[in-house]
C-alpha positions in Angstrom: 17.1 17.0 -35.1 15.2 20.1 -33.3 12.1 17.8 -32.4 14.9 15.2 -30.1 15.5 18.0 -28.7 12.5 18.8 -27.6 11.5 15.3 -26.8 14.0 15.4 -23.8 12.8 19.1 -22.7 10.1 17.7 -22.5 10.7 14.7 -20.6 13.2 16.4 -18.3 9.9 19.0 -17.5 7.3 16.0 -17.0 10.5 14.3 -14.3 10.4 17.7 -12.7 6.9 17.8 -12.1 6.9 14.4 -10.9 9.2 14.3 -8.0 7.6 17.4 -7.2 4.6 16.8 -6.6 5.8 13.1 -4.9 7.6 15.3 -2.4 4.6 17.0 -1.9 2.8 13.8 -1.3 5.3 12.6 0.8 5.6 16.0 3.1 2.1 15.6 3.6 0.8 12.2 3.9 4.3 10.9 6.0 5.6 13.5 7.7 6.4 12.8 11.0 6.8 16.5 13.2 5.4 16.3 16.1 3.6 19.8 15.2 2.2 18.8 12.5 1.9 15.2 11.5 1.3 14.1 8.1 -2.7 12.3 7.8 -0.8 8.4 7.9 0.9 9.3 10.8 -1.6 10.6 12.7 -4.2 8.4 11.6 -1.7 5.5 12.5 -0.6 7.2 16.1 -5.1 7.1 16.5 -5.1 3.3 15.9 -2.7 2.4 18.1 -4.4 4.4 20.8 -7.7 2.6 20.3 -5.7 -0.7 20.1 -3.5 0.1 23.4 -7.0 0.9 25.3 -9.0 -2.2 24.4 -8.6 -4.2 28.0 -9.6 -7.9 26.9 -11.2 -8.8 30.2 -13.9 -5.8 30.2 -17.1 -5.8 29.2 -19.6 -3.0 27.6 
């Protein structure tokens, strides 16, 4: 009986862990301030900058 018990300590502790640490993920990776964007974000915002540049009809 005292080892079920722990079994779902245990789990319970491992589910902690995990949503913590996907929040943390999340908070950094897709954060969208405007201070301080998460790396997708800005590395998305940088794309579109190159795409929104490119003017078909010049050449290098």
């Amino acid at each position: 009986m005292n080892k079920r018990g722990q079994i779902v300590v245990e789990y319970v502790l491992l589910l902690t862990i995990a949503v913590g640490l996907s929040a943390l993920l999340i908070k950094q990776l897709a954060s969208r301030n405007a201070d301080e964007p998460g790396i997708l974000v800005s590395k998305w915002h940088n794309i579109l900058r190159v795409v929104a540049e490119d003017v078909p009809d010049k050449r290098k």
